[in-house]
N, C-alpha and C positions, 0 to 999 in steps of 0.2 A: 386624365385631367389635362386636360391642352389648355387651359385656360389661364394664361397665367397671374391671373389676379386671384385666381380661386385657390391656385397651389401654394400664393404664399398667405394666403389668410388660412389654410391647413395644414403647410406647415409653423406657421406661429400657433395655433393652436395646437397641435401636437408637440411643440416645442414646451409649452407653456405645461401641460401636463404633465409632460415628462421632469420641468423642474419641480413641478408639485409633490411628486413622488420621492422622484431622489434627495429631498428635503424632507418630506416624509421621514423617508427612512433614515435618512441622519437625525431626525430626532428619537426615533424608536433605537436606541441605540444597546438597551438590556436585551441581553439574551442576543444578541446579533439582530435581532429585530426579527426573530423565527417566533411563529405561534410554536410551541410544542404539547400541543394537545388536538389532539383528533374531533374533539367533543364542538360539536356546533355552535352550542351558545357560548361557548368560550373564545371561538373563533371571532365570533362576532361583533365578540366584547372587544375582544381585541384592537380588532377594528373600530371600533368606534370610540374607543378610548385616543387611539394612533391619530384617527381624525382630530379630535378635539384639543390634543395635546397639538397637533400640528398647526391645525387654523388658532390658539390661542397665542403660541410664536410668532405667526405670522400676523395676527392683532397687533401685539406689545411691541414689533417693531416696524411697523407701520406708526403707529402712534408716537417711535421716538423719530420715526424719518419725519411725520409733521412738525413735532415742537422743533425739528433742526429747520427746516423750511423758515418755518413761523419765523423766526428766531433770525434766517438769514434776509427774510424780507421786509421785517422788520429793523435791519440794518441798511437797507436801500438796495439789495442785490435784488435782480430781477430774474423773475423764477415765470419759463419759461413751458407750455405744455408738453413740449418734445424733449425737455430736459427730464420730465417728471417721467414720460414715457417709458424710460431705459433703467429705472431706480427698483429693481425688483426687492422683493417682499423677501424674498429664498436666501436672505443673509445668514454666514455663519460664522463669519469673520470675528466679531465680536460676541458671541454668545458660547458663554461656560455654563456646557449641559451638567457639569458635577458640583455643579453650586459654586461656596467660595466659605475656605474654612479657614479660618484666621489662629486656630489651636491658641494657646494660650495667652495670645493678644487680647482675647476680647475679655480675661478673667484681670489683666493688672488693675490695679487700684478698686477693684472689687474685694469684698470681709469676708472672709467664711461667717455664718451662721455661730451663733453663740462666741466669737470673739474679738477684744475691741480692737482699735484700728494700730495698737503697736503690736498685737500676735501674729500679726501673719496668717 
């Protein structure tokens, strides 16, 4: 490859895969992100589950990197195509893969079931 226009459009594409992956895998994050079964159609599923679970993250945070856009040019800031260029998808900064559990916050000022609001 003496070309060097050609090697850096191969390795940005290369580069680009390779974040795709490694993002991947940080979302498959049960089981260490190992298939453990031998069985083909398991294997598969696997994968294809791993994809969809991946491209739907990488949806949901694109859609919040727009409404922040939106939002900033909307305010008068000037949002520029080479600025947008560098804002990769492969965020993991803010996303809690184990949800968010609030334990017994989310029960105050909730009744149990058959008693009135001075039993407790």
């Amino acid at each position: 490859m003496s070309d060097p226009q050609l090697r850096r459009r191969t390795t940005a594409a290369t580069n680009n895969v390779e974040s795709y992956n490694n993002f991947s895998a940080w979302c498959r994050f049960g089981n260490e992100g190992r298939v453990r079964d031998n069985d083909p159609a398991e294997q598969e599923k696997h994968i294809k589950f791993s994809t969809l679970l991946t491209d739907a993250v990488i949806f949901h945070t694109t859609l919040d990197m727009m409404n922040v856009l939106r939002q900033l040019a909307a305010e008068g800031w000037e949002i520029k195509p080479e600025d947008l260029a560098v804002l990769p998808p492969y965020q993991t900064m803010r996303i809690n893969r184990f949800g968010v559990w609030c334990g017994a916050g989310w029960f105050r000022g909730a009744r149990r079931p058959g008693r009135s609001d001075g039993d407790g």
